[in-house]
Predicted model as a PDB file, atoms N, CA, C, CB and O in Angstrom, pLDDT in the B-factor column:
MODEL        1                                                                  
ATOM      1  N   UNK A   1       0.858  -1.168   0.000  1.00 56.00           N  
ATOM      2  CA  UNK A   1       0.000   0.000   0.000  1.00 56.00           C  
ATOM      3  C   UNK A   1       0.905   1.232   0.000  1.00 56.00           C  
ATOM      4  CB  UNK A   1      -0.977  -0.003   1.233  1.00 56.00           C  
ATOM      5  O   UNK A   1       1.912   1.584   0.615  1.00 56.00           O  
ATOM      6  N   UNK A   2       0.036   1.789  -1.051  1.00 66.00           N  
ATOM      7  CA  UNK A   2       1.290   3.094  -0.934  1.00 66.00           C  
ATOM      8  C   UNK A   2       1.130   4.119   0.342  1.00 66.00           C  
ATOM      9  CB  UNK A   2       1.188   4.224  -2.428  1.00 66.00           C  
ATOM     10  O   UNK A   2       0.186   3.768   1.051  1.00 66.00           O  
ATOM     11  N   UNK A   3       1.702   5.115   0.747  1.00 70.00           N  
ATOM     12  CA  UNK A   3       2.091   6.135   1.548  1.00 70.00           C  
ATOM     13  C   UNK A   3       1.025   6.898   1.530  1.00 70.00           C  
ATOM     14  CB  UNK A   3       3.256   6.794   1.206  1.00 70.00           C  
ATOM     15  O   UNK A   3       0.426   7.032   2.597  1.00 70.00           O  
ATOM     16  N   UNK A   4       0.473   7.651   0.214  1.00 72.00           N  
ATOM     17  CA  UNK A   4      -0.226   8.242   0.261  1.00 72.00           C  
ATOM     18  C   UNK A   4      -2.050   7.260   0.845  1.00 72.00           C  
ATOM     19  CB  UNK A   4       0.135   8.923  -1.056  1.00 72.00           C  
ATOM     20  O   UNK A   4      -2.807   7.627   1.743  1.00 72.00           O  
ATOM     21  N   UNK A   5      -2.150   6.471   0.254  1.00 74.00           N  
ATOM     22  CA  UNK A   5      -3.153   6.126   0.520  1.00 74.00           C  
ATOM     23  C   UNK A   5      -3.508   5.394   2.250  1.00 74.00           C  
ATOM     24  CB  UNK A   5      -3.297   5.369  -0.622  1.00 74.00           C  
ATOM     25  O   UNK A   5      -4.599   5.059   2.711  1.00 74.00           O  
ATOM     26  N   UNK A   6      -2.423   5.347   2.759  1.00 80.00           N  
ATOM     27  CA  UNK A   6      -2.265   4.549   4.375  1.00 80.00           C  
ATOM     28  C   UNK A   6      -2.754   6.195   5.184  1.00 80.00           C  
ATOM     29  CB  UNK A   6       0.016   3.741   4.932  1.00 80.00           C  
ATOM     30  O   UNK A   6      -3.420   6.253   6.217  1.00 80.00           O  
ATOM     31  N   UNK A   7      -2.153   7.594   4.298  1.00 78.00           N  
ATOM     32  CA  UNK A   7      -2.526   8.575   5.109  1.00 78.00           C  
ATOM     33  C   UNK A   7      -3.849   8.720   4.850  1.00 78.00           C  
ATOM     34  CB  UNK A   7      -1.805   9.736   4.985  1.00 78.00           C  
ATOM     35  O   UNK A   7      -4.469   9.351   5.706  1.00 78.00           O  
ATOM     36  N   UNK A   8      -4.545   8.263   3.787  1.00 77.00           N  
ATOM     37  CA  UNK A   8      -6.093   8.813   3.739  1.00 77.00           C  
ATOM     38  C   UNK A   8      -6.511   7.957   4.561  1.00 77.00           C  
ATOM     39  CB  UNK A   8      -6.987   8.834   2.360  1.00 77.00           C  
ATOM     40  O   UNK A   8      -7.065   8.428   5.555  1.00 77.00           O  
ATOM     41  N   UNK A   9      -6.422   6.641   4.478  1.00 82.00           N  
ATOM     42  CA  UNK A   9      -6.890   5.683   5.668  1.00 82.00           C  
ATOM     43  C   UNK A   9      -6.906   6.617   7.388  1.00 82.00           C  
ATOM     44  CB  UNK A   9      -5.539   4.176   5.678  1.00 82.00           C  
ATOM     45  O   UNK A   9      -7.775   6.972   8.185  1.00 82.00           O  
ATOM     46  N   UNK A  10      -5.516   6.694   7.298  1.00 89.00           N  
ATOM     47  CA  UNK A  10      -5.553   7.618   8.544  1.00 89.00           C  
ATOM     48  C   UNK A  10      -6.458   8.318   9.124  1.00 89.00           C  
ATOM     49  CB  UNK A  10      -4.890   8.409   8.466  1.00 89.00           C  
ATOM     50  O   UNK A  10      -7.179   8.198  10.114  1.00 89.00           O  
ATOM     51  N   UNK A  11      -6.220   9.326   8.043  1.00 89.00           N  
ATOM     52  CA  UNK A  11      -6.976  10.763   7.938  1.00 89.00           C  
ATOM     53  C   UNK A  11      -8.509  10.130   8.679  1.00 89.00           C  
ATOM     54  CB  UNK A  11      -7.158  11.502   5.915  1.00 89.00           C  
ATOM     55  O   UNK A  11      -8.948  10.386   9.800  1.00 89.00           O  
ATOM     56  N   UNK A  12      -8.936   9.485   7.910  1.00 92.00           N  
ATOM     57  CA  UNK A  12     -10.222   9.044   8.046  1.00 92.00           C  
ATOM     58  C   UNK A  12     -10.963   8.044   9.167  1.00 92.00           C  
ATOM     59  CB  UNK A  12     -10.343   8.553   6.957  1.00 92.00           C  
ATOM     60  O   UNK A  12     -12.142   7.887   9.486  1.00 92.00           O  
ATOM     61  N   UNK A  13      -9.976   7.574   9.515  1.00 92.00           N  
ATOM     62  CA  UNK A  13      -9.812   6.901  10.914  1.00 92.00           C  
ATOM     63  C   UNK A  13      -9.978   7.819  12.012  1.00 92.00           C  
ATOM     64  CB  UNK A  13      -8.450   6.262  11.092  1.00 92.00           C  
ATOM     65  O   UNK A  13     -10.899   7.614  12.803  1.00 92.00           O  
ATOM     66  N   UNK A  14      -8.991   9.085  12.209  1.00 92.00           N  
ATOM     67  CA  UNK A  14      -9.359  10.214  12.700  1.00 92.00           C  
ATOM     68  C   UNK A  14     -10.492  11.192  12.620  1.00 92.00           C  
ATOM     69  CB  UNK A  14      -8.622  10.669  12.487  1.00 92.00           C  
ATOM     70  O   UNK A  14     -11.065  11.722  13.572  1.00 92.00           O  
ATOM     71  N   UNK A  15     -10.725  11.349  11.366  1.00 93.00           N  
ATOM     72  CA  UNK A  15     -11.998  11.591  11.328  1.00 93.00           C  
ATOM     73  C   UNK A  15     -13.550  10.974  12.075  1.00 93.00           C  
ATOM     74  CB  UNK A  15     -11.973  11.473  10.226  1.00 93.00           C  
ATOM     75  O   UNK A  15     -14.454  11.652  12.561  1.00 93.00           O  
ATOM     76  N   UNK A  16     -13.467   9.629  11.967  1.00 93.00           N  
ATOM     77  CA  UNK A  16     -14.496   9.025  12.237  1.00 93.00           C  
ATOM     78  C   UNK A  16     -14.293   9.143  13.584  1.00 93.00           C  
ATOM     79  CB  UNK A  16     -14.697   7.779  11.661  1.00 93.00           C  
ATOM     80  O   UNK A  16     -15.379   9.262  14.151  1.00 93.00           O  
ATOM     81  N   UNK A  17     -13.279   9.164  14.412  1.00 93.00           N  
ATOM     82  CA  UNK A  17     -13.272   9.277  15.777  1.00 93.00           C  
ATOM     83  C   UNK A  17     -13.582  10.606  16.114  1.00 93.00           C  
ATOM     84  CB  UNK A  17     -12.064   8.872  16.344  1.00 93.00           C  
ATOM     85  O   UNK A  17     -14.505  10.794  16.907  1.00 93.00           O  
ATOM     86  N   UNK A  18     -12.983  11.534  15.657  1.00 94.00           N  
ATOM     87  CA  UNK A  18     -13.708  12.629  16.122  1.00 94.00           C  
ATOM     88  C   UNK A  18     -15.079  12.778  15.821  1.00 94.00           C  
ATOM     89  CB  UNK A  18     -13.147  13.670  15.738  1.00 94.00           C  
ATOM     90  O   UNK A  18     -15.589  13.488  16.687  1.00 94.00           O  
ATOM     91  N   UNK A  19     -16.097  12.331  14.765  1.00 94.00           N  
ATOM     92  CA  UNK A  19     -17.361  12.266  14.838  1.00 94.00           C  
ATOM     93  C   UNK A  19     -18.099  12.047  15.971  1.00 94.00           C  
ATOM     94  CB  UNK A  19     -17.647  11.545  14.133  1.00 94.00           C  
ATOM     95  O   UNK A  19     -18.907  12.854  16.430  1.00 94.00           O  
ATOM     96  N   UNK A  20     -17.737  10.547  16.616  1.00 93.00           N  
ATOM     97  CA  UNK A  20     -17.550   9.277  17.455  1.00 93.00           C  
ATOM     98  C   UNK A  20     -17.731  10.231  18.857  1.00 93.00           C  
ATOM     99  CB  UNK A  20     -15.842   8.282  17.204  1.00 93.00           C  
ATOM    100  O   UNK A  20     -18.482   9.938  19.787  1.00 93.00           O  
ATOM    101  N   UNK A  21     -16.833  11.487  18.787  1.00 95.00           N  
ATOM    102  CA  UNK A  21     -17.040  11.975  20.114  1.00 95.00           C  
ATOM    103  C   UNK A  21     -17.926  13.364  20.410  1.00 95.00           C  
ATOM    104  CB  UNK A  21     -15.689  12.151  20.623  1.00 95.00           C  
ATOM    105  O   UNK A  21     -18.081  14.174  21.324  1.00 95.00           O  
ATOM    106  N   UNK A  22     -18.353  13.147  19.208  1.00 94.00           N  
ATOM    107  CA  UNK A  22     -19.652  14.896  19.003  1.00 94.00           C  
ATOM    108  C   UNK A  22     -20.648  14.214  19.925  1.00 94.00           C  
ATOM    109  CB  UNK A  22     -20.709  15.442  16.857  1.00 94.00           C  
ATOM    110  O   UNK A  22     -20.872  13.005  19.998  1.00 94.00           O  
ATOM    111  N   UNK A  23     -21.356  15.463  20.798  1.00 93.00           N  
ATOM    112  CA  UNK A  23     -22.401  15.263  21.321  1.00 93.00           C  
ATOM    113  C   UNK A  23     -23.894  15.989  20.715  1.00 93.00           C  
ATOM    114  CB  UNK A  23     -22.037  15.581  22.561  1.00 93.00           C  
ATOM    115  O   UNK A  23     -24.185  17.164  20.489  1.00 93.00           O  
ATOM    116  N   UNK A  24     -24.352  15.227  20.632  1.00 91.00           N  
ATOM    117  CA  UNK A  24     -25.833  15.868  19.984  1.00 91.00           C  
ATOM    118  C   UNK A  24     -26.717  16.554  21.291  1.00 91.00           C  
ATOM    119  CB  UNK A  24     -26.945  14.400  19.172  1.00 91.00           C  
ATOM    120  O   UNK A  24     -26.866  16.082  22.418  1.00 91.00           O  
ATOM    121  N   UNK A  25     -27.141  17.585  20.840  1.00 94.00           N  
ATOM    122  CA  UNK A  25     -27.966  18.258  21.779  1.00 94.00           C  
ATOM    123  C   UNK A  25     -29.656  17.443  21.639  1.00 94.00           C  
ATOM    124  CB  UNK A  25     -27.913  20.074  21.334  1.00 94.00           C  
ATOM    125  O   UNK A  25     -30.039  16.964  20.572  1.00 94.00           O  
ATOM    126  N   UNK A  26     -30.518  17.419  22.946  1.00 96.00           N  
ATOM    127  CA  UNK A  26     -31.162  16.767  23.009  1.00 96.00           C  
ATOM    128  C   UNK A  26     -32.422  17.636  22.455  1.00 96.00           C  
ATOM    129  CB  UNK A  26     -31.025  16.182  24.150  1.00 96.00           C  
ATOM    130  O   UNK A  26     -32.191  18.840  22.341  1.00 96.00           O  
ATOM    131  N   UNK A  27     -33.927  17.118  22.040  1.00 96.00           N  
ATOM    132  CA  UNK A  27     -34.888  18.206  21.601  1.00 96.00           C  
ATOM    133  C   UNK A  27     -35.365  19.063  22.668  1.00 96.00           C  
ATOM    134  CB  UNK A  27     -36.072  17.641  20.953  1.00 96.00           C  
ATOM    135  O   UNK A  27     -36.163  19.995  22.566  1.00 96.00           O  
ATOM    136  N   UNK A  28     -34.906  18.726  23.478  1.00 97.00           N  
ATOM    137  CA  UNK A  28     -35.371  19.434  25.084  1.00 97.00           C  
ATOM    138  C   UNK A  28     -34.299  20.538  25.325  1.00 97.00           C  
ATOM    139  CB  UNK A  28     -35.281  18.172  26.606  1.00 97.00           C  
ATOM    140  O   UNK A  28     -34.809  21.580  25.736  1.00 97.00           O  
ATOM    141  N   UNK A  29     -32.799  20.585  25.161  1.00 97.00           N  
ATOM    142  CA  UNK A  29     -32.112  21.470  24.793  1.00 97.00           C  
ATOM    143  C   UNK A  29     -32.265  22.127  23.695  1.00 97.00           C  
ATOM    144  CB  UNK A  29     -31.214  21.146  24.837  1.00 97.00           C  
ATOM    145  O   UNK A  29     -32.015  23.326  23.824  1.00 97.00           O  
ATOM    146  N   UNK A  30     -32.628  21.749  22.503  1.00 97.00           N  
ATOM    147  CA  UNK A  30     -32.630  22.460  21.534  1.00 97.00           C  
ATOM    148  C   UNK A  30     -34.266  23.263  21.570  1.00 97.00           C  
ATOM    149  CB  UNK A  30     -32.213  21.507  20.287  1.00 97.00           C  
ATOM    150  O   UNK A  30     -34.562  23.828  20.518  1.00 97.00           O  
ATOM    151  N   UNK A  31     -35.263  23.327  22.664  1.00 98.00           N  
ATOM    152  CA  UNK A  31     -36.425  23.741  22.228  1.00 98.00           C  
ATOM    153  C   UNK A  31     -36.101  24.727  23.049  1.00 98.00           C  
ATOM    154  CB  UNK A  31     -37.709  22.969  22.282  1.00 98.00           C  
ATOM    155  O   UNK A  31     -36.582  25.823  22.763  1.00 98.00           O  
ATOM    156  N   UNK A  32     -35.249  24.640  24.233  1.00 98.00           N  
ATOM    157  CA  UNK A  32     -34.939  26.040  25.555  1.00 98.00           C  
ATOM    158  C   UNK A  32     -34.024  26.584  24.657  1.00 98.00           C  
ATOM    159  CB  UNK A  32     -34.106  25.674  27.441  1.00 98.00           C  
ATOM    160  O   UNK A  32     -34.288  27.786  24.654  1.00 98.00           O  
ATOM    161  N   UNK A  33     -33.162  26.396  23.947  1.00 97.00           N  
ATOM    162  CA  UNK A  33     -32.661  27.287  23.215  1.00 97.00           C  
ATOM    163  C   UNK A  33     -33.116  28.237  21.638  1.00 97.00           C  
ATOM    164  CB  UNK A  33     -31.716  26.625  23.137  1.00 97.00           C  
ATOM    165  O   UNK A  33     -32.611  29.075  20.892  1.00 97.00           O  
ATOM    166  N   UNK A  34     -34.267  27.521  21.764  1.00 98.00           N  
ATOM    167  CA  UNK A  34     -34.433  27.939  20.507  1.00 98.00           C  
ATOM    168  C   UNK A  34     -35.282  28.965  21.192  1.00 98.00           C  
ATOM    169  CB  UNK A  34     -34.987  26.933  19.316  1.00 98.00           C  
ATOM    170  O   UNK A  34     -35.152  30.101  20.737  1.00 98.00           O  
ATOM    171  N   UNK A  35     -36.503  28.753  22.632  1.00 98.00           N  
ATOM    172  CA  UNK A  35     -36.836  29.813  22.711  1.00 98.00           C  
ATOM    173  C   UNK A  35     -35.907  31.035  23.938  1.00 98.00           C  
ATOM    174  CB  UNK A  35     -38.230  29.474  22.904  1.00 98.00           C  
ATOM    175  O   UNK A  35     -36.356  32.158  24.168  1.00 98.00           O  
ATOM    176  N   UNK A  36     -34.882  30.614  24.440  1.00 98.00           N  
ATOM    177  CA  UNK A  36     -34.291  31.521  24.753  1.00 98.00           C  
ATOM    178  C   UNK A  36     -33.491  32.543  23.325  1.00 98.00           C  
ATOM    179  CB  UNK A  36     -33.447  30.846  25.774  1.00 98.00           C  
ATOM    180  O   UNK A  36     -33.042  33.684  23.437  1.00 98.00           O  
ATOM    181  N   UNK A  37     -33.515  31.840  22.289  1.00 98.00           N  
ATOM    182  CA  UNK A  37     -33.307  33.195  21.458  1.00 98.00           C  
ATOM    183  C   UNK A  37     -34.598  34.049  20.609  1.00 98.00           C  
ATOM    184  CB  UNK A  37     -32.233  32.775  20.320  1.00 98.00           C  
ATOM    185  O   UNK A  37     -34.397  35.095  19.993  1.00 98.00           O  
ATOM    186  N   UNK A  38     -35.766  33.459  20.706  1.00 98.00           N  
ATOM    187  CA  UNK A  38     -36.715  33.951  20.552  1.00 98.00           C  
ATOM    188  C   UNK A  38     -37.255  35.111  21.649  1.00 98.00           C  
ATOM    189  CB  UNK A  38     -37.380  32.948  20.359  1.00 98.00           C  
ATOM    190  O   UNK A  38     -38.163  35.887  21.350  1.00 98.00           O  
ATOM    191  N   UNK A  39     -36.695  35.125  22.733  1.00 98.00           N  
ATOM    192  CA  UNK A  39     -37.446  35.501  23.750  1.00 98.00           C  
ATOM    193  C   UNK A  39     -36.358  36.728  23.953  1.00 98.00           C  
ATOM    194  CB  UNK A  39     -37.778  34.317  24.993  1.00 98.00           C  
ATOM    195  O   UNK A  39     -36.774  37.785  24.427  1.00 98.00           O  
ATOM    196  N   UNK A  40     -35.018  36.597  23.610  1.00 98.00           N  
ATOM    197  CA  UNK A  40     -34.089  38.033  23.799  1.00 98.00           C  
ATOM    198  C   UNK A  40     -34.233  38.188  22.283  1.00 98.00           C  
ATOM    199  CB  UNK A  40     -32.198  37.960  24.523  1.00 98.00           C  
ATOM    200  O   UNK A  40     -34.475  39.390  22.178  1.00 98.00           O  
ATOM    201  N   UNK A  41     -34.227  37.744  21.215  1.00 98.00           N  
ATOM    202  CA  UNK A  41     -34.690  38.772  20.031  1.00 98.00           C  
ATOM    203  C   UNK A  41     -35.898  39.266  20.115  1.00 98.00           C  
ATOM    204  CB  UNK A  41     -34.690  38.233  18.722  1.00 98.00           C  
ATOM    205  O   UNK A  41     -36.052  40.128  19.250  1.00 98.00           O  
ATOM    206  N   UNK A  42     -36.745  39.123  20.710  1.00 98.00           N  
ATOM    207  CA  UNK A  42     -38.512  40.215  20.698  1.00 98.00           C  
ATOM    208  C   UNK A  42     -37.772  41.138  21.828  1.00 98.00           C  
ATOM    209  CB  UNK A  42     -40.641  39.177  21.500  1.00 98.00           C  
ATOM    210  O   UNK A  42     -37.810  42.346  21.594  1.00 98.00           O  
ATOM    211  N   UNK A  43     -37.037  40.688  23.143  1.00 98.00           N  
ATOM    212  CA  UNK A  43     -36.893  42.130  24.160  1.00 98.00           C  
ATOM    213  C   UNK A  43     -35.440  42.642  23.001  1.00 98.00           C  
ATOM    214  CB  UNK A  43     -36.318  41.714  26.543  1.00 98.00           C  
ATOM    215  O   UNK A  43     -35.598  43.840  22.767  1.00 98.00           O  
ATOM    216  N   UNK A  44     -34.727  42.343  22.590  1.00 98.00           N  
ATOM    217  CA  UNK A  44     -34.020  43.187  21.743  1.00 98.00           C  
ATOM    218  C   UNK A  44     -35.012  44.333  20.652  1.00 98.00           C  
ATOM    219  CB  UNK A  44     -33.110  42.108  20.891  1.00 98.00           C  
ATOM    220  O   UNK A  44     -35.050  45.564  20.665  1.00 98.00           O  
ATOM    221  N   UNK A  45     -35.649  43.464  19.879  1.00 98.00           N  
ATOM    222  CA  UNK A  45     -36.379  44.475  19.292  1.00 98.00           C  
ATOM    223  C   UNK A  45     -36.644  45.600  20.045  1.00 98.00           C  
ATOM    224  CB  UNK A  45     -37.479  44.029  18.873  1.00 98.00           C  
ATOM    225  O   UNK A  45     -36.117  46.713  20.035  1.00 98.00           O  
ATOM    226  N   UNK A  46     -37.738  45.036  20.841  1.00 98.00           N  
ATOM    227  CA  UNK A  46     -38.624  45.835  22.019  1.00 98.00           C  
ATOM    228  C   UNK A  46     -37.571  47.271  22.267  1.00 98.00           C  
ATOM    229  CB  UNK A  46     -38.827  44.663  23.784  1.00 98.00           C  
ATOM    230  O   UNK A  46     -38.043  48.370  21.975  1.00 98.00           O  
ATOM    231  N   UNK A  47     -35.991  47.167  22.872  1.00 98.00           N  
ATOM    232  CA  UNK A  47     -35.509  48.092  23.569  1.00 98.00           C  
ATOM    233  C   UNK A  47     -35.016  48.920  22.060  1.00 98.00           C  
ATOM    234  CB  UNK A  47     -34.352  47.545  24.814  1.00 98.00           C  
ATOM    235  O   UNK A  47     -34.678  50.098  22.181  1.00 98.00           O  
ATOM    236  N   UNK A  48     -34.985  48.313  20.721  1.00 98.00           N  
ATOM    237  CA  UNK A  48     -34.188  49.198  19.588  1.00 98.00           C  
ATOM    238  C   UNK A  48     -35.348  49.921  18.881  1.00 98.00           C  
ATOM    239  CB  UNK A  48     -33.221  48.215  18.392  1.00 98.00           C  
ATOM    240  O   UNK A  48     -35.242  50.796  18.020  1.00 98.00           O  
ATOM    241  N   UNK A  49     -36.667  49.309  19.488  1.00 98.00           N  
ATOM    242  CA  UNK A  49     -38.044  50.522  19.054  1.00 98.00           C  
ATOM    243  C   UNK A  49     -38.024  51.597  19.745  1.00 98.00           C  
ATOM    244  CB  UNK A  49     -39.596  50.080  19.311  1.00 98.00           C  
ATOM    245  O   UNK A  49     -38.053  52.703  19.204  1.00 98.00           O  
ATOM    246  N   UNK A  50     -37.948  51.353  21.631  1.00 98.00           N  
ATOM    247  CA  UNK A  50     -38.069  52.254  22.274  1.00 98.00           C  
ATOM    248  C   UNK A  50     -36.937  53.373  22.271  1.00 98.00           C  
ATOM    249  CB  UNK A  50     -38.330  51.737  23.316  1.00 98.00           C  
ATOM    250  O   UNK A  50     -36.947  54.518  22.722  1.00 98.00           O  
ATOM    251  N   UNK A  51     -35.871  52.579  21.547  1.00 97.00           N  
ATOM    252  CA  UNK A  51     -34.809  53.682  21.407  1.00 97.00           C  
ATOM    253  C   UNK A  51     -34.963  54.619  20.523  1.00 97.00           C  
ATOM    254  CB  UNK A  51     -33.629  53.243  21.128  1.00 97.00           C  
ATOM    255  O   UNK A  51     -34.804  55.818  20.754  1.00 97.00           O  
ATOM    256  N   UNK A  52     -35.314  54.081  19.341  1.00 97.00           N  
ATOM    257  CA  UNK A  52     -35.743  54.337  18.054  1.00 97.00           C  
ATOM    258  C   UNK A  52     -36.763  55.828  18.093  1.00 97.00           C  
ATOM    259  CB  UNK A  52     -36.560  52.901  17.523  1.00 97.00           C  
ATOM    260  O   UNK A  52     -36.771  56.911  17.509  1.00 97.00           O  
ATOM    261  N   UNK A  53     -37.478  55.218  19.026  1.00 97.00           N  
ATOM    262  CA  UNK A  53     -38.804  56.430  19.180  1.00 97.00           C  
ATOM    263  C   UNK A  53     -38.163  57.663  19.938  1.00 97.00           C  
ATOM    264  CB  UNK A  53     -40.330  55.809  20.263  1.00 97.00           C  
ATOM    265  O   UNK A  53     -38.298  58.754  19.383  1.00 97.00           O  
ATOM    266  N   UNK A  54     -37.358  57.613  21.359  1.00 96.00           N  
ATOM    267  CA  UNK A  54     -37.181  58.015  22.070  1.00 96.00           C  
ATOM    268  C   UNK A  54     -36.037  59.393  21.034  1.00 96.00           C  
ATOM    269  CB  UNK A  54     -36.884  56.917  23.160  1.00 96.00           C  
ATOM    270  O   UNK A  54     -36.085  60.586  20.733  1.00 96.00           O  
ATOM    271  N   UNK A  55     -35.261  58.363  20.873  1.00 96.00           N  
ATOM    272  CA  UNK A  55     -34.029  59.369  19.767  1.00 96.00           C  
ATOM    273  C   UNK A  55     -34.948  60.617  18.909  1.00 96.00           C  
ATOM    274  CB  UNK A  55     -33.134  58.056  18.167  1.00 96.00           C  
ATOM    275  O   UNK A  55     -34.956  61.841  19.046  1.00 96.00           O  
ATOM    276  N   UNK A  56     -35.788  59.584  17.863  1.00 95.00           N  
ATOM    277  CA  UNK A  56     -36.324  60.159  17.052  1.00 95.00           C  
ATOM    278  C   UNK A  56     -37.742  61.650  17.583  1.00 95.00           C  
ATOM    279  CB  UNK A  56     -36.744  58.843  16.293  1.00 95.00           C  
ATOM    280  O   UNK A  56     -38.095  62.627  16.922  1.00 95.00           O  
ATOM    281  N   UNK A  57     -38.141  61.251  18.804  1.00 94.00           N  
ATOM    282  CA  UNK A  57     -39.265  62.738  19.363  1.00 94.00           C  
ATOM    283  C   UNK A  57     -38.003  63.328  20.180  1.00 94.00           C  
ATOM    284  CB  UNK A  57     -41.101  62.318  20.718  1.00 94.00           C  
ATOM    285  O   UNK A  57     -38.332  64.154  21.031  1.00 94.00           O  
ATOM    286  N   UNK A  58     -36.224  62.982  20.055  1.00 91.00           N  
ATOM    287  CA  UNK A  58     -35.738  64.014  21.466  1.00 91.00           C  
ATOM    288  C   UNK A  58     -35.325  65.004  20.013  1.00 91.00           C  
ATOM    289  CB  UNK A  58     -33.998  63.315  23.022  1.00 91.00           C  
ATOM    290  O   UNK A  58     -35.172  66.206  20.233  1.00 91.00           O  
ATOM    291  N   UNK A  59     -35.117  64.419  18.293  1.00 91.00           N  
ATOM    292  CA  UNK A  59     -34.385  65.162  17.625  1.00 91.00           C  
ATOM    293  C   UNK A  59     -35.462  66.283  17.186  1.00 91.00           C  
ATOM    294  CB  UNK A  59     -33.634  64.371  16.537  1.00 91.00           C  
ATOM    295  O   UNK A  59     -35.278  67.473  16.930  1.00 91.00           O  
ATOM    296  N   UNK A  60     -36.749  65.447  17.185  1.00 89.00           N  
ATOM    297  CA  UNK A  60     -37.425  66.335  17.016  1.00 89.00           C  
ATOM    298  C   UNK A  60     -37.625  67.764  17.773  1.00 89.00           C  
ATOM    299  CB  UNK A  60     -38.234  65.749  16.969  1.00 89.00           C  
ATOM    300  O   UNK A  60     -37.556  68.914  17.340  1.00 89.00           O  
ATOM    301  N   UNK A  61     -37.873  67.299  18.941  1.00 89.00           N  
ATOM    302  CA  UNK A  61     -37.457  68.142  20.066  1.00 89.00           C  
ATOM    303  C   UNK A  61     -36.615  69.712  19.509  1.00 89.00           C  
ATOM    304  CB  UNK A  61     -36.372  67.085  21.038  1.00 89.00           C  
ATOM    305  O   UNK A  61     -37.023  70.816  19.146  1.00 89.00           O  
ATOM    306  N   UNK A  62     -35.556  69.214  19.647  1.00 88.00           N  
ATOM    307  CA  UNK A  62     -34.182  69.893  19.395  1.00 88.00           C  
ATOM    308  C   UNK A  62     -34.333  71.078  18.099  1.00 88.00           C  
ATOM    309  CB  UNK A  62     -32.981  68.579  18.943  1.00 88.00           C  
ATOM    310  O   UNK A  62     -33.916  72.220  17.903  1.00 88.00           O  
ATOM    311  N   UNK A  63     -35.257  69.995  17.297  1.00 90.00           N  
ATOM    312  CA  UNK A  63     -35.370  70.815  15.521  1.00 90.00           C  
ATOM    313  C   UNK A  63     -36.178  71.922  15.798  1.00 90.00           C  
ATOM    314  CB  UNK A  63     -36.276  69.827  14.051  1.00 90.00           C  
ATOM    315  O   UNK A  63     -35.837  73.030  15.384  1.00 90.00           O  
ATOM    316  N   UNK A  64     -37.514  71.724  16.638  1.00 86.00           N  
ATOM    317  CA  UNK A  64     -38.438  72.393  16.726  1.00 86.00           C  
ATOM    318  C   UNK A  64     -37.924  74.054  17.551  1.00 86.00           C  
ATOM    319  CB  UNK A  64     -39.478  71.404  17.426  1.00 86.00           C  
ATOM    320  O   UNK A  64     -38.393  75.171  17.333  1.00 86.00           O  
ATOM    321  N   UNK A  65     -36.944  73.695  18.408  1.00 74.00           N  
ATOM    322  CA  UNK A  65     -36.705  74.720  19.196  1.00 74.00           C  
ATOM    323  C   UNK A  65     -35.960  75.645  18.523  1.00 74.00           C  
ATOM    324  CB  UNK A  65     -36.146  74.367  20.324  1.00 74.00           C  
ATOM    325  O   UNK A  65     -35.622  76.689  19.081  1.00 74.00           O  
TER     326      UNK A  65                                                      
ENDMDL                                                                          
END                                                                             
């Protein structure tokens, strides 16, 4: 066997072991996470409206005077 091909063997041997040691997240982890990012992207929104508004009636503010 040649050299090159004993390293793809390798390679791939390694590979499969590192697969071998991935952990899969469970649907019970993946449903708290899915709504813990649901739940800080709506209060994210939420605080970049209130900013949004707040900025936008202080410039007004400012223009008017």
């Amino acid at each position: 066997m040649s050299e090159q091909a004993t390293e793809k063997k390798s390679w791939f041997k390694g590979l499969k072991a590192e697969f071998n040691k991935i952990v899969w997240a469970t649907p019970k982890d993946i449903a708290k996470q899915s709504g813990a990012v649901v739940a800080v992207s709506i209060v994210l929104g939420l605080v970049i409206t209130v900013l949004d508004y707040a900025i936008q009636n202080g410039i007004d503010v400012l223009v008017k005077f």
